[in-house]
Structure formats: structure tokens, C-alpha cells
C-alpha positions as CSV (number, residue, x, y, z in Angstrom):
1,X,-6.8,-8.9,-13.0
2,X,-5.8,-5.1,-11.8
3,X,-2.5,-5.1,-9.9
4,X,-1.2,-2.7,-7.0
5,X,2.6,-2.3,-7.2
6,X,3.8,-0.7,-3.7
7,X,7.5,0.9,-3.6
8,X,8.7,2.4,-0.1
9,X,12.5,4.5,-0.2
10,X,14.5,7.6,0.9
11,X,16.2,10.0,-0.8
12,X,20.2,10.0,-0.8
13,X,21.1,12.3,1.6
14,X,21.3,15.9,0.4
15,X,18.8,15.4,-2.3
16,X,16.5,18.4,-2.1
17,X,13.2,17.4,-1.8
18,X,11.5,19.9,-4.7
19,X,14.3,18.6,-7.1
20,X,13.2,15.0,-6.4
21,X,9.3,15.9,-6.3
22,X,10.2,17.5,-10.4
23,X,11.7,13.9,-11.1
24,X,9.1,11.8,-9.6
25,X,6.5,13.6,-11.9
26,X,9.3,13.3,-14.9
27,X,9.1,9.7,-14.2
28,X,5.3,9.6,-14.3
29,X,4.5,11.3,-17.1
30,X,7.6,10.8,-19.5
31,X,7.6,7.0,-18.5
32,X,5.4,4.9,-16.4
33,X,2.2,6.9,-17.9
34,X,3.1,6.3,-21.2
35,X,3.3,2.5,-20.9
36,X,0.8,-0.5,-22.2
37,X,-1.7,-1.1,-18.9
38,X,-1.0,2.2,-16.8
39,X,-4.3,3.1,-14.9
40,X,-2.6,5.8,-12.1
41,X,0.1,6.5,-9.7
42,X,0.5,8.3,-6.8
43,X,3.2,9.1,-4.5
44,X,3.1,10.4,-0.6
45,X,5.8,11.3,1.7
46,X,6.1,10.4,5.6
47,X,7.4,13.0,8.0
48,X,10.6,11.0,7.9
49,X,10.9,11.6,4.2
50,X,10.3,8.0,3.1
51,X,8.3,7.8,0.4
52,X,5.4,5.5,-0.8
53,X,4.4,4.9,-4.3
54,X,1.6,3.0,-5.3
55,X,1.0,2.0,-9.2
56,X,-2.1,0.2,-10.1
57,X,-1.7,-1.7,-13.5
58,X,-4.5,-3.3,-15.8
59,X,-2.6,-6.4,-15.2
60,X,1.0,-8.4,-14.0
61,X,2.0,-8.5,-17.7
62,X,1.9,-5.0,-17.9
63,X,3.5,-4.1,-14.6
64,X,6.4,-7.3,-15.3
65,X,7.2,-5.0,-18.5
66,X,7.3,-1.7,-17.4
67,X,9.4,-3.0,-14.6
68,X,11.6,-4.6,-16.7
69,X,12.6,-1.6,-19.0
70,X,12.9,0.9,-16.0
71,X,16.4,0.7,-14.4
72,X,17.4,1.1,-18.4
73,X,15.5,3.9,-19.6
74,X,17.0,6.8,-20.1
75,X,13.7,9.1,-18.5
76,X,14.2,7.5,-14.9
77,X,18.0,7.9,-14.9
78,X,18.1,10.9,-12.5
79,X,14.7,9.6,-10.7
80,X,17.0,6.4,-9.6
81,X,20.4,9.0,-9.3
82,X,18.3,9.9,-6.2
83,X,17.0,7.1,-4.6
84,X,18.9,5.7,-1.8
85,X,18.9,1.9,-2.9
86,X,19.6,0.5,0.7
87,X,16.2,1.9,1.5
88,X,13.9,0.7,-1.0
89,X,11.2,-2.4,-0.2
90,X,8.6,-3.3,-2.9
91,X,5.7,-5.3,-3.5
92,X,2.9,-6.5,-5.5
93,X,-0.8,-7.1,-4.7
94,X,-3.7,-8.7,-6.7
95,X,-7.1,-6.1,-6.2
96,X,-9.5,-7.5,-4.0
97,X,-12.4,-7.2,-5.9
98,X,-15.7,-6.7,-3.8
């Protein structure tokens, strides 16, 4: 079953936006991309500067061990460095198949 992870943050304050934007694609293609049951990922920002990312997986598995190696892995270091952790809601979805 294809899974929809959602992830909603801000940035700590005085974190350019273009330096984040070059870590957020870091992220993506030197980690999440490269892992077992990655189908795509995209990422918008709000006028507020809160961002949403949304990561569709082939299935839970694959999104439970992605998730699990990424506060460790060295590529999303400077990614998280940036992320103001106060701010951050997730969630996961099942796709509604029609």
C-alpha cells in the first residue's frame, strides 16, 4: 500500500532561506532518494515561511526505515541544524485508492 508522509516546520530564526532551499535538495537527493521504496518528494513554502513536505513511499516499511536512520545520518545533519524543532508536526496517510 503507497504511503503519504506529511511534515510541516519553520526555519530557526536567521536561517536564510536559499541556504536552507540548497539543503532541502541535499536531503533529497543524497538521502531520502536514494532509499529502498522512495517514489517522490516535494516541498512548498507558506507566505509565513512554514514549510510542507510531502513524501509518498511504496509502502510503511519503507517509510518506518528511512525514518529511522534520518536524525543519524550524516547527509541530513545541516538539513535538521535548521529546522526549528518546536515547530515541526508530522503525519502519515494510507493512499486512497480510487
Amino acid at each position: 500500500m503507497s504511503t503519504i508522509e506529511t511534515v510541516q516546520f519553520k526555519l530557526v530564526p536567521g536561517t536564510e532561506t536559499a541556504v536552507f532551499e540548497d539543503l532541502d535538495r541535499k536531503v533529497e537527493t543524497e538521502y531520502m532518494a536514494r532509499r529502498p521504496g522512495f517514489v517522490s518528494r516535494e516541498v512548498s513554502r507558506s507566505e509565513d515561511g512554514e514549510y510542507l513536505v510531502i513524501v509518498h513511499w511504496a509502502t510503511p516499511e519503507d517509510a518506518d526505515a528511512t525514518m529511522n536512520g534520518f536524525f543519524g545520518a550524516a547527509e541530513t545533519q545541516d538539513f535538521l541544524a535548521a529546522v526549528d524543532k518546536t515547530t515541526v508536526r508530522s503525519a502519515r496517510y494510507a493512499k486512497v485508492v480510487r
